[in-house]
Steps between C-alpha positions, in 0.01 A plus 500: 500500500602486866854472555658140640679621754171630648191381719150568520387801665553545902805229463745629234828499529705816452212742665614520825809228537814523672576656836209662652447733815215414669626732756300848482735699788829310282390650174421844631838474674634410187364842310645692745873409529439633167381889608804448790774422261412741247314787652502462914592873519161616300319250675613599826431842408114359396508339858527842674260628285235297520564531949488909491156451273340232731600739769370840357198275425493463911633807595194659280205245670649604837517815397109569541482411845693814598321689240165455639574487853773764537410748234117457334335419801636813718411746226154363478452637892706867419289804451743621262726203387864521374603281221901583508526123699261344244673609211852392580329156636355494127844593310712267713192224411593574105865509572449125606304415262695684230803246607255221480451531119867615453610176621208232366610666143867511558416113597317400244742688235784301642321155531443539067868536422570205766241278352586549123902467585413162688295392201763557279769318690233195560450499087892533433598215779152301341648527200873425524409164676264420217802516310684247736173276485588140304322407168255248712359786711376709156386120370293441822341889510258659298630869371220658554548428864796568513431858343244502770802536764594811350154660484230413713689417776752777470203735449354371829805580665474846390185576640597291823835698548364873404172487651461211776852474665524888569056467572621261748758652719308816485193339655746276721604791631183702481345225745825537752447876528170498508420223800779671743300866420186311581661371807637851578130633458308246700551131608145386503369583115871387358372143684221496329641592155703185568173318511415596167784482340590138582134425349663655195803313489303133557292634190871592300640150578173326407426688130879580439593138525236385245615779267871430531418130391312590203781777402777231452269309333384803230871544480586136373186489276597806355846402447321130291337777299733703386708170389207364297445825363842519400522165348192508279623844385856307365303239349181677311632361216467121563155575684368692201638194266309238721225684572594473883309882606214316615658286783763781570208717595407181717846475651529883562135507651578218786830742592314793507216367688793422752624803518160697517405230801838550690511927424097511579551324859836706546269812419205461700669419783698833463235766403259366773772536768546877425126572565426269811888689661338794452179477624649340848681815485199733474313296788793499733596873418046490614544337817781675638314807451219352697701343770723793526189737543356245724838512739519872499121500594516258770849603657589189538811539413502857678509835260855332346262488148389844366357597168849592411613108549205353350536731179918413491403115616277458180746681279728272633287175443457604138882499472551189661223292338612654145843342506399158543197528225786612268750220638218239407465713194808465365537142621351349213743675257771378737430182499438486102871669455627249732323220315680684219851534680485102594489432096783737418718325775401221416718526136728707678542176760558274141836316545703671207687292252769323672846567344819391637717515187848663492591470139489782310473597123717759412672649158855360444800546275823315452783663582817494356642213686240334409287477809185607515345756710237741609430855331218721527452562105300286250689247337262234395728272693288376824694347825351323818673666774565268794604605832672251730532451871872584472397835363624430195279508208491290147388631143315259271398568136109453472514213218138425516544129593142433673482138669199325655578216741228253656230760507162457653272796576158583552326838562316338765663237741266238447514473141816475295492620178828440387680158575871426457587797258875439388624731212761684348572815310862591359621840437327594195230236470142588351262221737182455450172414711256314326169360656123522550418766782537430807790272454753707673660726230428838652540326877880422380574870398342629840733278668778686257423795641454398863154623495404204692781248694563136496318274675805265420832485290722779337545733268860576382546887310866483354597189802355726751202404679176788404412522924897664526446794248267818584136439338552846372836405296357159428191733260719765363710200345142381373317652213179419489221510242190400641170363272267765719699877402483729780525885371504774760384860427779700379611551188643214213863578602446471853280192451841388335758657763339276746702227432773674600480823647823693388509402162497780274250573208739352250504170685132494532417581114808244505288269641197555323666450192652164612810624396759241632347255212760488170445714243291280254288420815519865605341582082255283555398628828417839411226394326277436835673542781483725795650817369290467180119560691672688738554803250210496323288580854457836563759630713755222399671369800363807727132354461367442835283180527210467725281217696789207405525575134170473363565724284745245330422155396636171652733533270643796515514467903684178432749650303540783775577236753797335283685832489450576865686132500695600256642824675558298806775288330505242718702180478206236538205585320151332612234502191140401601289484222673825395376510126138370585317775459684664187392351125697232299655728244617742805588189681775372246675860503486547881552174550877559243543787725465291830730276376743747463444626811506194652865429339754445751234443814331192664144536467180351589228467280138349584299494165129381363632503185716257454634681144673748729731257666599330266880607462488464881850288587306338764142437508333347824156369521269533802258267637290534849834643581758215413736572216402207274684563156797716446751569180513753249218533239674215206558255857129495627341438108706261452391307851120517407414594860284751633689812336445324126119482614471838597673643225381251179123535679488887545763807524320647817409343836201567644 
């Protein structure tokens, strides 16, 4: 059930490989070039608001030793006290506090646009490199950890950049403020604070470091999860036909034990630190109240402590022990958004598929002298367009001559699974791949497509090497129908369009009709093709299918993918078990239509059954990835090898 390319739990491949910052300080450095580049005048702006609150947070604390000594204390010894001096000490108290919320809310308003516009840029960047990711990184990786990128991780990164970064700085500079006004008030307690607070920080280092291990940790297993989970879910199917639920249930448990182990430690570690912070806090803010009455008492320190500096000193050692119980607070949600962040750049660190082609594909016409060159509009006449150093640049006619020369390859180093491939395919030219699986039929087409690279030899596309022309031309001259169908939500005609974007709805019912077959084909055709289902569902070609077209049947999706090949109208065609999934009667009209299709193109055809291929003008067989056998269908009964087996012994491979 588990797939190859993946190991056993705590040691699979694809969960956490590449590129990985280990480096906590890089990481965060990393997140915010990203507020700098895109938002460094809000964030500066968050900056100075998050100073004047920290110091109308102060200003207020120190506030109270002038209140009692200066005004509260004289009036208690008047006969007959005024309160004019009280009263403005009490509105210019609210005035500071009044800019203290103004500017924690202007803050904290600013910090949720800032953190949702760097999210978005982190998703779009995620998400274009994806795009540039090769074929072997999406073999090697699990999707539903790769969907994990985009949602856990990015949803840690939301609380860490709204909540913790701008929690941070405001306590930062909360703790600033606060020790030069308990300096300013009196030398002796603020040395004593010190005391305290360096108990709290050994206590931070010791409980935050456990938790910050365990964090990562919950973020990997959770990541394993969500890729088993999404796995089983694609295959319910095949468990439900072997009866597989019980030891999926066995497999899922041993993940989610893993994950409940790692999030439990992470956890505990994190809601015990809150408490114990804040109970130092209480017995320090205590103590100072004892040793500060203690000093005033004893004039040790002569009458520089009054009740005024004890009551400000305490409201002052509430503010500066509060900061750093919310900076240990909001450590463990920094430290699981940068367990997060290290994932994300990890696929963002990926190295992207390597292209260094310079030959083009473009739409070409003759001219009238004959010569043939470039032109915006469609003409069903392809060209490779081939710049030189000179600056001078060539026009050839894509013929759809497709040569193989001394070809080995294998997918990993250390195992070849194709030796010494040497083939040919002429303008024109149906060939066909015949072979048990695993013999190297779909490996040949990758290679084709440059989904994968040599590990030696050549490829030759119309006498020019495949590594010399863009990947992106080398595809669109590819049409591709693949045995798995891949429908995307949208409607039927944009399910179509997709092989080509700008064609218009003509072309794609075109297409579904497999109109470029002759017209006797074309009769037969509308019997079951495309077009035919297509107008019988309920909104015709505007019907918008859901959850990869289950609401169709194989066949049907089948047929869908031909005329998204269809619409493409490329000059090489590449058929992989196209007509596998569709029914014998509607195999012999689609298959009339292919052919038709087909007419005038070199394609590629890698068949089961073995009565689909054979008109096929060349027919190669496949063994442990050596061509053994190869001839047209008449050529290899005649010979008696392993073609006459497979085809006199059964008309499908297994």
């Amino acid at each position: 059930m588990a797939r190859p390319q993946m190991r056993g739990p705590g040691g699979r491949r694809g969960m956490m490989g590449g590129k990985r910052s280990k480096n906590p300080k890089k990481t965060l450095g990393r997140l915010m070039k990203y507020i700098q580049k895109g938002y460094g005048v809000q964030f500066v702006v968050v900056l100075i608001c998050i100073l004047l609150s920290a110091v109308a947070n102060v200003a207020g604390s120190m506030f109270l030793k002038s209140l009692i000594d200066d005004y509260i204390s004289p009036l208690l010894l008047q006969a007959s006290p005024v309160f004019t001096g009280l009263l403005h000490a009490l509105m210019s108290m609210a005035v500071i506090y009044l800019i203290g919320i103004a500017t924690t809310f202007i803050y904290n308003w600013l910090m949720v646009g800032i953190s949702q516009g760097v999210l978005k840029k982190v998703r779009d960047e995620m998400f274009a490199h994806m795009q540039k990711l090769p074929i072997r990184y999406f073999d090697t990786h699990t999707h539903g950890d790769l969907m994990s990128h985009f949602t856990n991780d990015t949803d840690t990164l939301q609380q860490m950049l709204s909540q913790s970064v701008p929690q941070m700085f405001s306590s930062a500079m909360t703790i600033i403020s606060v020790f030069i006004g308990m300096l300013v008030t009196n030398v002796w307690l603020t040395l004593f604070v010190l005391l305290g607070v360096c108990v709290m920080l050994k206590v931070v280092k010791k409980l935050g470091g456990q938790s910050a291990k365990y964090f990562l940790e919950q973020q990997k297993s959770l990541g394993r999860v969500n890729g088993y989970i999404e796995e089983m879910i694609n295959g319910q199917k095949v468990i439900k036909v072997f009866c597989h639920e019980e030891k999926c249930k066995e497999q899922f448990d041993e993940l989610n034990d893993e994950l409940r182990e790692n999030a439990a430690s992470a956890n505990t570690f994190a809601n015990i630190l809150m408490p114990i912070m804040m109970n130092i806090g209480n017995l320090l803010y205590v103590l100072v109240a004892v040793v500060g009455g203690a000093l005033a008492l004893s004039g040790v320190v002569g009458n520089s402590i009054t009740i005024g500096v004890i009551a400000s000193f305490l409201q002052l050692t509430k503010s500066f022990t509060q900061p750093v119980t919310q900076i240990s607070q909001q450590f463990n949600s920094i430290v699981m958004a940068l367990a997060g962040a290290e994932r994300i750049f990890e696929l963002m660190d990926e190295e992207p598929e390597v292209d260094n082609g310079y030959v083009t594909l473009v739409n070409a016409k003759y001219d009238k002298n004959g010569e043939l060159v470039e032109t915006p509009e469609k003409t069903n006449i392809w060209a490779w367009k081939h710049p030189h150093e000179d600056g001078t640049t060539t026009y050839t006619q894509v013929r759809g001559d497709v040569r193989f020369f001394d070809v080995d390859f294998g997918y990993n180093p250390d195992k070849i699974v194709l030796h010494d491939i040497t083939l040919y395919a002429e303008p024109g030219q149906k060939v066909a791949f015949v072979g048990a699986t695993g013999a190297g039929k779909t490996t040949i087409t990758n290679l084709i497509n440059r989904f994968y690279d040599l590990a030696d030899g050549k490829i030759r596309y119309d006498g020019i090497n495949i590594n010399k022309i863009k990947k992106a031309d080398l595809r669109r001259s590819l049409g591709m129908v693949l045995q798995d169908t891949h429908l995307f939500t949208g409607t039927v005609m944009e399910n179509i369009r997709y092989g080509r974007l700008d064609a218009t709805d003509e072309e794609c019912i075109a297409a579904a009709k497999l109109a470029n077959a002759d017209e006797e084909v074309e009769a037969a055709a509308q019997l079951a093709n495309a077009d035919d289902f297509i107008r019988r569902l309920p909104d015709g070609y505007d019907t918008v299918i859901d959850g990869d077209g289950g609401s169709l049947s194989q066949g049907q999706c089948q047929l869908l993918s031909i005329a998204r090949a269809a619409v493409a109208d490329p000059p090489v065609m590449i058929l992989d078990e196209a007509t596998s999934s569709i029914d014998t009667r509607t195999e012999s009209i689609v298959q009339a239509g292919m052919d038709g299709l087909m007419y005038g193109r070199t394609v590629f055809v890698i068949a089961h059954r073995l009565s689909t291929i054979q008109n096929a003008d060349v027919i190669m067989v496949l063994q442990l990835g050596h061509i053994i056998e190869r001839g047209n269908h008449e050529q290899l009964i005649a010979e008696h090898g392993k073609y006459y087996q497979l085809y006199t012994g059964a008309f499908e491979l297994e």
